[in-house]
N, CA, C and O atoms as a GROMACS GRO file, in nm:
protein
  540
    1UNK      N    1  11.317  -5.172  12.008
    1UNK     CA    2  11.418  -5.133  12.101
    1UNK      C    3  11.541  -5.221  12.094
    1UNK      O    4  11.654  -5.173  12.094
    2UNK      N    5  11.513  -5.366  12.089
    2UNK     CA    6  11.615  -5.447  12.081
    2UNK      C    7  11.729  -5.406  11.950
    2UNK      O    8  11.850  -5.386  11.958
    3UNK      N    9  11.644  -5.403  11.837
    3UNK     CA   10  11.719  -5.386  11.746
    3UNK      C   11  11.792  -5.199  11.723
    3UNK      O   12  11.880  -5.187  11.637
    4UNK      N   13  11.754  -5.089  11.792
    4UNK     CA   14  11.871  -5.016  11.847
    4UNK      C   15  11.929  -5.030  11.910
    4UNK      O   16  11.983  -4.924  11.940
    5UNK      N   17  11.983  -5.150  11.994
    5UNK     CA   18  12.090  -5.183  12.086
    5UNK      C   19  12.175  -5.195  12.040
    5UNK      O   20  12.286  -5.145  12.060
    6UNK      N   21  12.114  -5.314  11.921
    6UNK     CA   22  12.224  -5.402  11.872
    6UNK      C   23  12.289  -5.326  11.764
    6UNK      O   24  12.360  -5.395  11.690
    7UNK      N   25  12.280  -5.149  11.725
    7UNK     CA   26  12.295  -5.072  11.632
    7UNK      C   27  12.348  -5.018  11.731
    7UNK      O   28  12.365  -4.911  11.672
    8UNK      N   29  12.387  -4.999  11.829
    8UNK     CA   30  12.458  -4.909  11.918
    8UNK      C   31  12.579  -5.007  11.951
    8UNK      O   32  12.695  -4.965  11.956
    9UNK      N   33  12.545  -5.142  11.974
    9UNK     CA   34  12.700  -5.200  12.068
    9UNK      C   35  12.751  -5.245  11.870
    9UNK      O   36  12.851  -5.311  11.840
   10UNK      N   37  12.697  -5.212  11.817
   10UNK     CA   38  12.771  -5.283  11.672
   10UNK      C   39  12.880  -5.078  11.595
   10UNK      O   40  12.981  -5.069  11.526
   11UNK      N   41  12.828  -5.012  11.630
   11UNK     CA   42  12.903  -4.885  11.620
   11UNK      C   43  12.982  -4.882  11.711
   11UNK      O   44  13.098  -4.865  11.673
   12UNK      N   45  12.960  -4.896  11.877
   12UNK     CA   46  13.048  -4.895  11.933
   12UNK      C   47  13.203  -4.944  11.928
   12UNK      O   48  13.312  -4.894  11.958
   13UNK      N   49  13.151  -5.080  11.870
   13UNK     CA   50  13.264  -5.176  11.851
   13UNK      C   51  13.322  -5.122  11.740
   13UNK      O   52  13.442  -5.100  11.757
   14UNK      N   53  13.268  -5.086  11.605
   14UNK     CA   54  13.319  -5.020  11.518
   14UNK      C   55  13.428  -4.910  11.543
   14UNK      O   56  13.542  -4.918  11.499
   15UNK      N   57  13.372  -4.796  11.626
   15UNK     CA   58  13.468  -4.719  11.679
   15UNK      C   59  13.593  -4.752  11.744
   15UNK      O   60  13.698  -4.689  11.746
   16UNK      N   61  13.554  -4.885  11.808
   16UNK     CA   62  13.695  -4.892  11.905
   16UNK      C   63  13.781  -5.048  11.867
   16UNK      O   64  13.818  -5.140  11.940
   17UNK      N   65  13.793  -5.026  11.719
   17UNK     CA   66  13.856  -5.096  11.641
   17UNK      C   67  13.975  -5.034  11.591
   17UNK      O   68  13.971  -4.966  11.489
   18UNK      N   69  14.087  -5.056  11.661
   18UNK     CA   70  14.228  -4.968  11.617
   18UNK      C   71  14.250  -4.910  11.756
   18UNK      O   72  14.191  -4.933  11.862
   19UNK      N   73  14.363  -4.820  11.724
   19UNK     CA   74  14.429  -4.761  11.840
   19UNK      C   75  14.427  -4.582  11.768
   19UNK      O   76  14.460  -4.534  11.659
   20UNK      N   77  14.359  -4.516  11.920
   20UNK     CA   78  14.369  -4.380  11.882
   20UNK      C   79  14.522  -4.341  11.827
   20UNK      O   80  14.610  -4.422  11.798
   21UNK      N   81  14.533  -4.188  11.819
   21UNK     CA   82  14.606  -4.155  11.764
   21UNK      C   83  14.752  -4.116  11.878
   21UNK      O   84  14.869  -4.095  11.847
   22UNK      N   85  14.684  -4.117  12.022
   22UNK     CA   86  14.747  -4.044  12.162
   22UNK      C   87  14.832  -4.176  12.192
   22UNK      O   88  14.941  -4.173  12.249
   23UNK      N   89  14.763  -4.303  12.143
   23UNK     CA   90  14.792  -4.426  12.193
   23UNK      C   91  14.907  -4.431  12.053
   23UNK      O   92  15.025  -4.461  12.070
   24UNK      N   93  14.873  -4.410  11.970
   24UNK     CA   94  15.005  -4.450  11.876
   24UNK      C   95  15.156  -4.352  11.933
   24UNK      O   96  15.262  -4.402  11.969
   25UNK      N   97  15.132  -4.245  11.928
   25UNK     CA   98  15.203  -4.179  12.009
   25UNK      C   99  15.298  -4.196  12.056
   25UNK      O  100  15.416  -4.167  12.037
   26UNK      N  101  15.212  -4.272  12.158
   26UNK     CA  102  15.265  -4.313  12.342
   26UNK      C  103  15.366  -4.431  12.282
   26UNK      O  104  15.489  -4.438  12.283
   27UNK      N  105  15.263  -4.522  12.230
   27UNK     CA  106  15.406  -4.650  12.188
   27UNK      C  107  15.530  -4.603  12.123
   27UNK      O  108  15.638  -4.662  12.134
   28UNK      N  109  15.508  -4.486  12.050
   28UNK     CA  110  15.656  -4.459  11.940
   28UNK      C  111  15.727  -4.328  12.014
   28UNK      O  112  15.820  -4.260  11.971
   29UNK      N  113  15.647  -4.316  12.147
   29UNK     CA  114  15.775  -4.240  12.241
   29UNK      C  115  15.858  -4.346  12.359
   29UNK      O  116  15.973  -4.347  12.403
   30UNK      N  117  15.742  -4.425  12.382
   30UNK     CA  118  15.825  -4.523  12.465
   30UNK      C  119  15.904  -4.611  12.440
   30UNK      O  120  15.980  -4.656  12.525
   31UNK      N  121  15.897  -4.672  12.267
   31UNK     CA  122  16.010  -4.707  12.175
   31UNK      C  123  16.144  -4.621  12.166
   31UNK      O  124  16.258  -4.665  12.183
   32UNK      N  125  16.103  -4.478  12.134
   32UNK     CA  126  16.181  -4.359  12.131
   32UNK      C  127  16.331  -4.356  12.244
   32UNK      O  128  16.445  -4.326  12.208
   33UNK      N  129  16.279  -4.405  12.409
   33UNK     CA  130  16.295  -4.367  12.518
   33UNK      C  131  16.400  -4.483  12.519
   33UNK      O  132  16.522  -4.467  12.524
   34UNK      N  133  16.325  -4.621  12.512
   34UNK     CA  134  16.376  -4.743  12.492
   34UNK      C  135  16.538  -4.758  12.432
   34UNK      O  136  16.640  -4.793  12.492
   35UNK      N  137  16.515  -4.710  12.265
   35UNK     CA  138  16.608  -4.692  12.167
   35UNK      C  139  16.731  -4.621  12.238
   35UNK      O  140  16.845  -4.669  12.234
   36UNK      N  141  16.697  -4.494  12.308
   36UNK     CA  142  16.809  -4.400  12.330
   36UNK      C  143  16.900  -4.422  12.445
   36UNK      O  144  17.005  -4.363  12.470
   37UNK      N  145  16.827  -4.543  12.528
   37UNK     CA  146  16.891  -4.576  12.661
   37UNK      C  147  16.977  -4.730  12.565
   37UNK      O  148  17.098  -4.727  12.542
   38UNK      N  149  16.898  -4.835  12.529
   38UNK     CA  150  17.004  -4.928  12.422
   38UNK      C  151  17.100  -4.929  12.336
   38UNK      O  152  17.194  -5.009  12.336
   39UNK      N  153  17.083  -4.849  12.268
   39UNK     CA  154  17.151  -4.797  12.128
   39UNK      C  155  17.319  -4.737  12.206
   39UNK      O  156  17.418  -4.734  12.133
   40UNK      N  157  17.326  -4.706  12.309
   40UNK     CA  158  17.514  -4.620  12.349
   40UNK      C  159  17.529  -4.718  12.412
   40UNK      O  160  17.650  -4.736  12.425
   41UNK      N  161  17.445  -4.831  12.482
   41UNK     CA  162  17.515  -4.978  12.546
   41UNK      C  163  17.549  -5.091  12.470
   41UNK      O  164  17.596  -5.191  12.525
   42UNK      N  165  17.531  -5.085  12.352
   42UNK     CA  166  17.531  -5.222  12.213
   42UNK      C  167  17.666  -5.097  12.136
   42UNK      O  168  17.774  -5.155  12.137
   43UNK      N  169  17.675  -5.002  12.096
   43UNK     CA  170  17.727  -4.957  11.969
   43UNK      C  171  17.899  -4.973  12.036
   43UNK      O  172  17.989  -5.018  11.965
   44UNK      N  173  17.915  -4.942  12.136
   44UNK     CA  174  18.044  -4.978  12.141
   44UNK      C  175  18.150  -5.102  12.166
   44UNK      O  176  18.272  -5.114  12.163
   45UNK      N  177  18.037  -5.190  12.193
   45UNK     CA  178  18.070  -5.337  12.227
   45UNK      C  179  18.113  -5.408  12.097
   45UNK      O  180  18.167  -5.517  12.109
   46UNK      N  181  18.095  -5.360  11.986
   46UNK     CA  182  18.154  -5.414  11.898
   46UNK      C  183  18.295  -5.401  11.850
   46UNK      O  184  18.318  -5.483  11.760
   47UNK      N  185  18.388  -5.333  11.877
   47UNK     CA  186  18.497  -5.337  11.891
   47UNK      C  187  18.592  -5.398  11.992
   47UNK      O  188  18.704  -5.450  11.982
   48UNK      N  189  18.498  -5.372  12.111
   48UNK     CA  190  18.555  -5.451  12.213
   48UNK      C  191  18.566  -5.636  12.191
   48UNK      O  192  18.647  -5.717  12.236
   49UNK      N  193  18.441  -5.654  12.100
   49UNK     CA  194  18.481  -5.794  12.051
   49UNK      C  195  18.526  -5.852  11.951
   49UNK      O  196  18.542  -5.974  11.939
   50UNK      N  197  18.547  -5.778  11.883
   50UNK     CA  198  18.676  -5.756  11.746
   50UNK      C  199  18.842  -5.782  11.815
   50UNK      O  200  18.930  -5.858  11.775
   51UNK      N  201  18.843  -5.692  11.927
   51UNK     CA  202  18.954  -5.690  11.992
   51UNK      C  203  19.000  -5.858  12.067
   51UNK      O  204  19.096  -5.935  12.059
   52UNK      N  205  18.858  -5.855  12.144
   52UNK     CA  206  18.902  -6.025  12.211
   52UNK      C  207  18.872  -6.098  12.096
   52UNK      O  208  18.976  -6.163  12.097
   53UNK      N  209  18.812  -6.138  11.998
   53UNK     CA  210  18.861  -6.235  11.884
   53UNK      C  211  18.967  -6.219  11.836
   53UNK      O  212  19.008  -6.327  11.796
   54UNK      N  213  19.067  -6.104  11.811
   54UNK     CA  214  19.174  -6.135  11.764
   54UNK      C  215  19.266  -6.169  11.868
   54UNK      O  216  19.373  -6.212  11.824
   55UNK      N  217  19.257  -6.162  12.008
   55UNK     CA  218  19.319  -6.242  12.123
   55UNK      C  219  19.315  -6.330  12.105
   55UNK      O  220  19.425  -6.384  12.105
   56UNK      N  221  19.224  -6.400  12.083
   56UNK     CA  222  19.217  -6.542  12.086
   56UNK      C  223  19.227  -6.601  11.934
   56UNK      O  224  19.236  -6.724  11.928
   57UNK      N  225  19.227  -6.548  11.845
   57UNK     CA  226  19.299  -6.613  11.732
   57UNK      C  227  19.481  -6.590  11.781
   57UNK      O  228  19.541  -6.693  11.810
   58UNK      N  229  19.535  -6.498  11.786
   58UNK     CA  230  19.621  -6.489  11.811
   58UNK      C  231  19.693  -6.618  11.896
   58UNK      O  232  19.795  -6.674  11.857
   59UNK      N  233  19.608  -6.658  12.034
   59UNK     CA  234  19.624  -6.766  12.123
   59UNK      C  235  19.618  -6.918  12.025
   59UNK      O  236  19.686  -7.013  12.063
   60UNK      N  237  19.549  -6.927  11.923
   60UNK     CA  238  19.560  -7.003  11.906
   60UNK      C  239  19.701  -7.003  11.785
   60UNK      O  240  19.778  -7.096  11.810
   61UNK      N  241  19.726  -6.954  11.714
   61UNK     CA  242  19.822  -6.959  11.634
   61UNK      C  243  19.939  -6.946  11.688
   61UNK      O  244  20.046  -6.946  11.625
   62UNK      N  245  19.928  -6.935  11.791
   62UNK     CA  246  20.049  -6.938  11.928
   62UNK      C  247  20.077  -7.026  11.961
   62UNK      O  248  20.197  -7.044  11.982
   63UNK      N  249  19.939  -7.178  11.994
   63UNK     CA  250  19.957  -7.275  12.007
   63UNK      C  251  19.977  -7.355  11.909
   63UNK      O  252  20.019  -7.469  11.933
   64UNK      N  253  19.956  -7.322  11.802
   64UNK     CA  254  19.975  -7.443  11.625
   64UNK      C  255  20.138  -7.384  11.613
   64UNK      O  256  20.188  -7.473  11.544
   65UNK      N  257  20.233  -7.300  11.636
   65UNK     CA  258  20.349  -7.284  11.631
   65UNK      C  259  20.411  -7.354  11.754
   65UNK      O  260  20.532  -7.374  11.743
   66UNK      N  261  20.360  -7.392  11.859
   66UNK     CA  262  20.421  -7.495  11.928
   66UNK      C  263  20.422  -7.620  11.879
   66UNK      O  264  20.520  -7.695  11.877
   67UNK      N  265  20.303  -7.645  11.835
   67UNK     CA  266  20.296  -7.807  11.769
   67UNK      C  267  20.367  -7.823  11.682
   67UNK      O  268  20.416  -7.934  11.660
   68UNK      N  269  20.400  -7.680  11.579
   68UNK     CA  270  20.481  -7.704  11.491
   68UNK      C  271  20.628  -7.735  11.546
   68UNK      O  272  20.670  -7.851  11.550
   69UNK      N  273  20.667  -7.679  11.568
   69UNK     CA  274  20.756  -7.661  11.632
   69UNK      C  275  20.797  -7.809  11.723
   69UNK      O  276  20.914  -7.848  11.722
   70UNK      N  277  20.694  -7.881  11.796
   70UNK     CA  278  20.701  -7.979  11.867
   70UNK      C  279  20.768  -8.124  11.741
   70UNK      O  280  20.868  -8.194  11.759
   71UNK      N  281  20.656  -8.128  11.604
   71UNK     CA  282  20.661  -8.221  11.518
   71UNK      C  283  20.752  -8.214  11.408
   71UNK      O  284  20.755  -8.293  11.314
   72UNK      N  285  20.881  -8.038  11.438
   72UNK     CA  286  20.986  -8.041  11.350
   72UNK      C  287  21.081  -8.035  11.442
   72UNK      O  288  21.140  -7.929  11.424
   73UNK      N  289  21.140  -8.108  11.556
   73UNK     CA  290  21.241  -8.121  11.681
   73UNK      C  291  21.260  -7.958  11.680
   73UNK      O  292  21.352  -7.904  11.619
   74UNK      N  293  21.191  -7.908  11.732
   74UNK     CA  294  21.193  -7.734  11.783
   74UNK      C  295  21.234  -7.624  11.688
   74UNK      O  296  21.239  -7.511  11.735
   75UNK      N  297  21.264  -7.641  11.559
   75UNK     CA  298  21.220  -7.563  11.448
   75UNK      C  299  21.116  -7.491  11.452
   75UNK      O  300  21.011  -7.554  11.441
   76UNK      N  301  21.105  -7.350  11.468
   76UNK     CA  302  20.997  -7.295  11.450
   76UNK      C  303  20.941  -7.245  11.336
   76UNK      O  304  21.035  -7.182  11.289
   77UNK      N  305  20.824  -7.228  11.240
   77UNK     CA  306  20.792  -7.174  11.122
   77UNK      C  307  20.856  -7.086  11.065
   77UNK      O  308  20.905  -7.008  11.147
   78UNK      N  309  20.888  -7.054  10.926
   78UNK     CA  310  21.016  -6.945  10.902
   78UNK      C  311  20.852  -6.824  10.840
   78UNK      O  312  20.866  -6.708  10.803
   79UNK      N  313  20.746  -6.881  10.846
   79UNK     CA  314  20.600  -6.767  10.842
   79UNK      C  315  20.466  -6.868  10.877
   79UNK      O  316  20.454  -6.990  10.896
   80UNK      N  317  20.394  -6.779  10.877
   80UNK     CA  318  20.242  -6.859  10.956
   80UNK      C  319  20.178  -6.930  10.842
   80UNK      O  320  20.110  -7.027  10.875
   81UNK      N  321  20.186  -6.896  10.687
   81UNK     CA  322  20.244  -7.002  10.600
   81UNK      C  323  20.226  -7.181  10.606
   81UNK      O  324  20.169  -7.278  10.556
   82UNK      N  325  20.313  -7.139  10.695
   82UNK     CA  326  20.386  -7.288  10.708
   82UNK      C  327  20.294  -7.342  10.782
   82UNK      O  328  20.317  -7.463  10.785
   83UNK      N  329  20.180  -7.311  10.859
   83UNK     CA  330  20.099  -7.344  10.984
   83UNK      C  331  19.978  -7.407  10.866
   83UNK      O  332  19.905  -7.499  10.903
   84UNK      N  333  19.970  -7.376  10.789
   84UNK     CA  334  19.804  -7.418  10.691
   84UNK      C  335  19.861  -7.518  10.592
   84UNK      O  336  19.778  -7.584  10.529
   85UNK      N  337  20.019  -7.544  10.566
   85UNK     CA  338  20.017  -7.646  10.423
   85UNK      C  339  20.005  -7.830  10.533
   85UNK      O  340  20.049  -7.837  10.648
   86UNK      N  341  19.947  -7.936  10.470
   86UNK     CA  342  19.916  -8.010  10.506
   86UNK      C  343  20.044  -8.126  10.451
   86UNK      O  344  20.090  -8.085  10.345
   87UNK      N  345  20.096  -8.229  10.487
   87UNK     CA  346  20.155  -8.320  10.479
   87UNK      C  347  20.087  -8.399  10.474
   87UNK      O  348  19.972  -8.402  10.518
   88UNK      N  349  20.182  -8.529  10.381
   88UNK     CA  350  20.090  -8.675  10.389
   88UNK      C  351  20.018  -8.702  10.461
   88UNK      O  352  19.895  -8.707  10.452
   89UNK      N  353  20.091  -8.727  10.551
   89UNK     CA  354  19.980  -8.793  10.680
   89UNK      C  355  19.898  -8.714  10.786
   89UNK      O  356  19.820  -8.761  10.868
   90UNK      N  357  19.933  -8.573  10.764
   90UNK     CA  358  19.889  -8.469  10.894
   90UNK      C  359  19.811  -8.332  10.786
   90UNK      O  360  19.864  -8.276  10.691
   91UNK      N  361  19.696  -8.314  10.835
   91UNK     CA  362  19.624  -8.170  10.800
   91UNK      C  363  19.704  -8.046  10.809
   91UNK      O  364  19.822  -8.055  10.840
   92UNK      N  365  19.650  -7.930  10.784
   92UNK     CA  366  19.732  -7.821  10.840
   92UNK      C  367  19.726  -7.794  10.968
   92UNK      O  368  19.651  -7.859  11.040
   93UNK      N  369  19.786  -7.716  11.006
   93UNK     CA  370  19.730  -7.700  11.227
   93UNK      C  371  19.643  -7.566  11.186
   93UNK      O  372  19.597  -7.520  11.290
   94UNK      N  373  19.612  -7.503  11.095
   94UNK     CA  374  19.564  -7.397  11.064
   94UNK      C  375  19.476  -7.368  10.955
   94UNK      O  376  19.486  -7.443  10.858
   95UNK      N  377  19.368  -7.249  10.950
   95UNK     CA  378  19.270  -7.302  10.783
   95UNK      C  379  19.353  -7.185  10.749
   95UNK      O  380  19.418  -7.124  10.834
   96UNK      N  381  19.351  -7.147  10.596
   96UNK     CA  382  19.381  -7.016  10.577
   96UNK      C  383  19.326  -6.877  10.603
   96UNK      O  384  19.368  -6.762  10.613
   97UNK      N  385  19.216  -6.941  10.610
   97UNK     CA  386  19.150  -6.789  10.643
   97UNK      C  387  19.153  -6.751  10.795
   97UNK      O  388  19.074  -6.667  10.838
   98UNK      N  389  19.242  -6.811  10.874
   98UNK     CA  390  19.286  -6.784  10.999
   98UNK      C  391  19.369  -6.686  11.008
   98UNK      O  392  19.362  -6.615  11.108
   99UNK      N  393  19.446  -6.664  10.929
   99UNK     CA  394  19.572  -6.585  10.919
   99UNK      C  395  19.569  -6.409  10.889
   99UNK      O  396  19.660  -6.329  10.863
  100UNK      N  397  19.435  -6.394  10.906
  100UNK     CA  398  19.378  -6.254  10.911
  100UNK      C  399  19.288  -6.238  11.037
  100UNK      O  400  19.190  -6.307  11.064
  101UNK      N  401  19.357  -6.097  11.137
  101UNK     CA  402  19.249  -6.063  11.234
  101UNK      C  403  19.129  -6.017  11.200
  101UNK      O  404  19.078  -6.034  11.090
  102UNK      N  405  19.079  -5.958  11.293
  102UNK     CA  406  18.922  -5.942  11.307
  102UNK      C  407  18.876  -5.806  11.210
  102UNK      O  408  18.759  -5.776  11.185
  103UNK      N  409  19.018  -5.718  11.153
  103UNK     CA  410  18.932  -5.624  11.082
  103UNK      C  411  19.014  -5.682  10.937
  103UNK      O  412  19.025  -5.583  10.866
  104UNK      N  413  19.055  -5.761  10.890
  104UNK     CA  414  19.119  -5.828  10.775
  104UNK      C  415  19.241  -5.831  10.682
  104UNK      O  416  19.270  -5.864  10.567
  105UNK      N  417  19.321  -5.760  10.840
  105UNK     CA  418  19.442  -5.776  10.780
  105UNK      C  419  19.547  -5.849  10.857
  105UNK      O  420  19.536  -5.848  10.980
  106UNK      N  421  19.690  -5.942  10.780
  106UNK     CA  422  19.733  -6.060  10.826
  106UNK      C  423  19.816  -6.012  10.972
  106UNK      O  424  19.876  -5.912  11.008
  107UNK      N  425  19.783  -6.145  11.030
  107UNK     CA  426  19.881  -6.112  11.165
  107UNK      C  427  20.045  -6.099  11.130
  107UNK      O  428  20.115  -6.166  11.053
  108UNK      N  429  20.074  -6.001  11.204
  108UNK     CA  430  20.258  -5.992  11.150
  108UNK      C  431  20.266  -6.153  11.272
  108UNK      O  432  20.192  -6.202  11.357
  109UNK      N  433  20.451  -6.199  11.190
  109UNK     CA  434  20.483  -6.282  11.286
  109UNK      C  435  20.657  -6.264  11.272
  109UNK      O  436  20.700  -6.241  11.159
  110UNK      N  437  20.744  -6.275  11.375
  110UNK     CA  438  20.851  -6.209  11.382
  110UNK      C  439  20.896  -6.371  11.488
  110UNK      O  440  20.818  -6.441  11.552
  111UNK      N  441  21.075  -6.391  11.466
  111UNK     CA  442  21.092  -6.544  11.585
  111UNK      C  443  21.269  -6.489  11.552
  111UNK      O  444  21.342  -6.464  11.456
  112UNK      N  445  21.273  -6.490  11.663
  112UNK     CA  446  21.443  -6.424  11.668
  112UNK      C  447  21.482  -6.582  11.778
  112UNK      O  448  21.466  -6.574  11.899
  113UNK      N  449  21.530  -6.708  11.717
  113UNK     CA  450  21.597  -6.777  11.836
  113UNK      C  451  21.492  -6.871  11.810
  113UNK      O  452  21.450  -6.902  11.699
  114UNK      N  453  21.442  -6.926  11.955
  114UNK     CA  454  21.358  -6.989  11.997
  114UNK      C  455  21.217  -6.906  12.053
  114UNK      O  456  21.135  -6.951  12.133
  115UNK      N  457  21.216  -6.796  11.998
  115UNK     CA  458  21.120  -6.711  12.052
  115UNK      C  459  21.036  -6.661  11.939
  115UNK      O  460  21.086  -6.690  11.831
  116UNK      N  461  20.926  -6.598  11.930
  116UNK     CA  462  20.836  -6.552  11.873
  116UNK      C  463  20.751  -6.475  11.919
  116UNK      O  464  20.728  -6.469  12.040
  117UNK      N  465  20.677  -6.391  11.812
  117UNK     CA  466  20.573  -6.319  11.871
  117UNK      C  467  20.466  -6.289  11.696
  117UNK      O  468  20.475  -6.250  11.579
  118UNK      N  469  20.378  -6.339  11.794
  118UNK     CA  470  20.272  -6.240  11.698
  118UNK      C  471  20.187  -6.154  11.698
  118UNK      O  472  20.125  -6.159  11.805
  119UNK      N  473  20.140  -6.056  11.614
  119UNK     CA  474  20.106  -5.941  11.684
  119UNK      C  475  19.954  -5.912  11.546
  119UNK      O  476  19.937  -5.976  11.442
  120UNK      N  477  19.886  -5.821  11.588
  120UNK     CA  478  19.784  -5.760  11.492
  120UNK      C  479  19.842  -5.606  11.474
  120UNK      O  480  19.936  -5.553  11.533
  121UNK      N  481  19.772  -5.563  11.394
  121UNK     CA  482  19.789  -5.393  11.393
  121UNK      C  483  19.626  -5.341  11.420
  121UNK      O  484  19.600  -5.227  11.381
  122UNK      N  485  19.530  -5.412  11.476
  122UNK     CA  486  19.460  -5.383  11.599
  122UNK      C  487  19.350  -5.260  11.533
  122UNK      O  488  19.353  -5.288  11.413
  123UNK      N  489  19.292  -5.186  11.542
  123UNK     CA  490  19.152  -5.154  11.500
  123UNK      C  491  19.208  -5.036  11.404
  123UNK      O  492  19.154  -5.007  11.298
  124UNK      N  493  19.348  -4.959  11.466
  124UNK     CA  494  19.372  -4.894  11.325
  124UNK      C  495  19.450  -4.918  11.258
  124UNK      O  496  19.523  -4.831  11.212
  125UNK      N  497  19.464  -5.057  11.228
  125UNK     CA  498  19.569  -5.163  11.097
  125UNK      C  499  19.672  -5.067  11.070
  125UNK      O  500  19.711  -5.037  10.958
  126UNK      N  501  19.723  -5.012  11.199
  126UNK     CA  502  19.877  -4.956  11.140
  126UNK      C  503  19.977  -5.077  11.230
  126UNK      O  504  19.930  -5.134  11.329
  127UNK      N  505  20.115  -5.105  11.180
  127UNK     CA  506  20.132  -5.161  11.308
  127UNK      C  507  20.250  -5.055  11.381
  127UNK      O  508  20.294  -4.951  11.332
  128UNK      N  509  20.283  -5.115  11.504
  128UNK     CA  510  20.377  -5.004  11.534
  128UNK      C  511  20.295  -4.884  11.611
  128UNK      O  512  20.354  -4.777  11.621
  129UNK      N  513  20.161  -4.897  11.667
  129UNK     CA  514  20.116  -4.776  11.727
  129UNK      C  515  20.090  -4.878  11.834
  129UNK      O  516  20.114  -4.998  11.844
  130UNK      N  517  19.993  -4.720  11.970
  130UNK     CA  518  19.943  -4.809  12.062
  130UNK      C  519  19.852  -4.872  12.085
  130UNK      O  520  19.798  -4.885  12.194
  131UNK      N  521  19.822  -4.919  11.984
  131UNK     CA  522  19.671  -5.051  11.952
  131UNK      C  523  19.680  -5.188  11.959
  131UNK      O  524  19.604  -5.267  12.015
  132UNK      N  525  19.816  -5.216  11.877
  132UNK     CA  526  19.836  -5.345  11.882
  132UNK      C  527  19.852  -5.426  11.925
  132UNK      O  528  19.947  -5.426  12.004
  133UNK      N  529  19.774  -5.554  11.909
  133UNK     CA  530  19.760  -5.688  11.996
  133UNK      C  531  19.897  -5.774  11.967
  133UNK      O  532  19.952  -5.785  11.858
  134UNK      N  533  19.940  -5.837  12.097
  134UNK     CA  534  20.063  -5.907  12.094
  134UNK      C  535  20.069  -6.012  12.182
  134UNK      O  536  20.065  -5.986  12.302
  135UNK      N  537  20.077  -6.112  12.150
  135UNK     CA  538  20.116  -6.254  12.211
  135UNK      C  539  20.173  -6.224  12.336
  135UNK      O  540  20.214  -6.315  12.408
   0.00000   0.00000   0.00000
């Protein structure tokens, strides 16, 4: 008798080794369910942070044209150029690969006076539409 027990709880266990087929199912609908509620809250956020990185590159090349500007008695850059070459004693205020926004093309830069602006042509790299990011 003993030894049909131990032939019954040793099949048993056999059987209930894995996951039925109702149970596989269930996990790859509730993945399913999961996916469809995540997937429209992540897919558009990526532009939106394309957009604030090139704000803030922008901010900063805003501020390396003041410094420039500060360390040539108020001369401002005649291009952004001028922001990455390094002098004897001083680095650039800028790397080069700064000088491209977030989808890889260069920031325009325009200085009429004592004024300036720089701008992107913004997710559809035209410039001149209503996309573009501006100082």
């Amino acid at each position: 008798m003993q030894k049909a027990k131990k032939c019954e709880k040793t099949a048993c266990s056999l059987l209930r080794d894995g996951f039925t087929l109702v149970e596989l199912l269930l996990v790859v609908t509730i993945l399913g369910i999961l996916a469809a509620v995540v997937i429209p809250q992540v897919v558009g956020h990526d532009e939106e942070a394309r957009i604030q990185a090139t704000r803030t590159s922008i901010g900063a090349i805003e501020q390396a044209v003041n410094i420039f500007a500060m360390r040539h008695n108020g001369k401002l850059p005649d291009s952004l150029d001028e922001l990455t070459i390094s002098t004897d004693d001083r680095p650039g205020l800028l790397k080069e690969g700064s000088l491209n926004d977030s989808w890889g093309m260069p920031f325009g830069y325009t200085k009429q006076g004592k004024r300036f602006t720089i701008s992107s042509a913004g997710p559809d790299s035209e410039m001149g539409t209503e996309d573009d990011i501006t100082n």
